[in-house]
C-alpha positions in Angstrom: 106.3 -69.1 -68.2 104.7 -67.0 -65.1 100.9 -68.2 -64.5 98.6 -66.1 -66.6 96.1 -63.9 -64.3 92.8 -63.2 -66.4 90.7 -59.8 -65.2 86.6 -59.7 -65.4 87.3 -56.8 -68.1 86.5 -58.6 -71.1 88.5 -61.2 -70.7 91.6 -59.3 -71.3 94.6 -60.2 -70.4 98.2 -58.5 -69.8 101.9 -59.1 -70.1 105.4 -57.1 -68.9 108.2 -58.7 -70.9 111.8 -57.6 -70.7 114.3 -58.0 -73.9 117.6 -59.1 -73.7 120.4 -59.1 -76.7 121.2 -56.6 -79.5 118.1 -55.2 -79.1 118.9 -51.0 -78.5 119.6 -49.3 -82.0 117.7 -51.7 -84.5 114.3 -49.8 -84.6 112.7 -52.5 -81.7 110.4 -49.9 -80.8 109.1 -48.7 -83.5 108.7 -52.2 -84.8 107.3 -53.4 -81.8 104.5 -50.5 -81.9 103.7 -51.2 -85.7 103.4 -55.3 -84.3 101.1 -54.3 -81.8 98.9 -52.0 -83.0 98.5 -54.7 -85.9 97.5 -56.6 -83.3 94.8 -54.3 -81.7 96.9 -54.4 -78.8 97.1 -51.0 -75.9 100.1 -50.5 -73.7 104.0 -49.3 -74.3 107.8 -50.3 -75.1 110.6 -48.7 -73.6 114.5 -48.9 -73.4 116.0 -49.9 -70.4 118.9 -49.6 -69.0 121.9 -52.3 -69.9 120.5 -52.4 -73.7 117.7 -53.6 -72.3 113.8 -53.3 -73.6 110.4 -53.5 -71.8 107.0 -54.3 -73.3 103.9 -54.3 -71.6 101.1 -55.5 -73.2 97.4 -55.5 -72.9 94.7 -56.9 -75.1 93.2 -60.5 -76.1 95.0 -63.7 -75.1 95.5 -65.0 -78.8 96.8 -61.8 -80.0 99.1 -61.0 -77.0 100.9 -64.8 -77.9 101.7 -63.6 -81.2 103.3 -60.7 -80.0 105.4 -62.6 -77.6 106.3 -64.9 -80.2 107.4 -62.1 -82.4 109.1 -60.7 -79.7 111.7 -63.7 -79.2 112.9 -62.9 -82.9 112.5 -59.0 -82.7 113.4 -56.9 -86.3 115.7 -57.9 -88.8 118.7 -56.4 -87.7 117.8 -57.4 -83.5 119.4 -60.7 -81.6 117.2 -61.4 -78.8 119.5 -64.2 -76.6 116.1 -64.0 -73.5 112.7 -62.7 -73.1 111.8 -62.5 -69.5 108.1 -62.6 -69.4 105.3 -61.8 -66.3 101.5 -62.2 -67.1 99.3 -60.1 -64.9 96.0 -58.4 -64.7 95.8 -55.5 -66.7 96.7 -52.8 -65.4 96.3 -48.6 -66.7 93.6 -48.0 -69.1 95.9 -47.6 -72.2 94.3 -45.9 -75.2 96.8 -47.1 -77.6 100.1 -48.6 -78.0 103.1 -46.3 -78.2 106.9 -45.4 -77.0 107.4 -44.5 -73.6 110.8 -42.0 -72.6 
């Protein structure tokens, strides 16, 4: 795991994660949206290409772990085989979590 960079804002941290495995046409989005926003977490998931997906994540450290962790098992029907993950400084000022085009 990348070193973890925390910001002065809060004490807020933020992650870009990348998905790997049968992750493209099992609802990974829209589960990863309903995962983070139970987590009060701001930021987006996108498809890439390869049947790849991206998550970046911003929001407390504790909360941001469990997302992670859900990540590396994904929805019922997903097979994550790697999750390729960079901690940063936060980045945008997201207002909410959501699905990026």
């Amino acid at each position: 795991m990348a070193a973890k960079t925390r910001s002065g804002k809060g004490g807020r941290w933020c992650f870009r994660a990348v998905v790997h495995g049968h992750v493209q046409g099992v609802n990974f989005r829209y589960y990863t949206c309903v995962k983070a926003k139970t987590l009060d977490l701001v930021g987006y998931v996108r498809n890439l290409s390869r049947g790849r997906v991206e998550v970046v994540a911003q929001g407390q450290e504790r909360s941001l772990q469990r997302l992670l962790s859900w990540l590396h098992a994904g929805p019922p029907l997903a097979h994550v085989s790697q999750v390729d993950v960079c901690w940063r400084s936060p980045e945008g000022e997201y207002q909410h979590f959501g699905v990026r085009y």
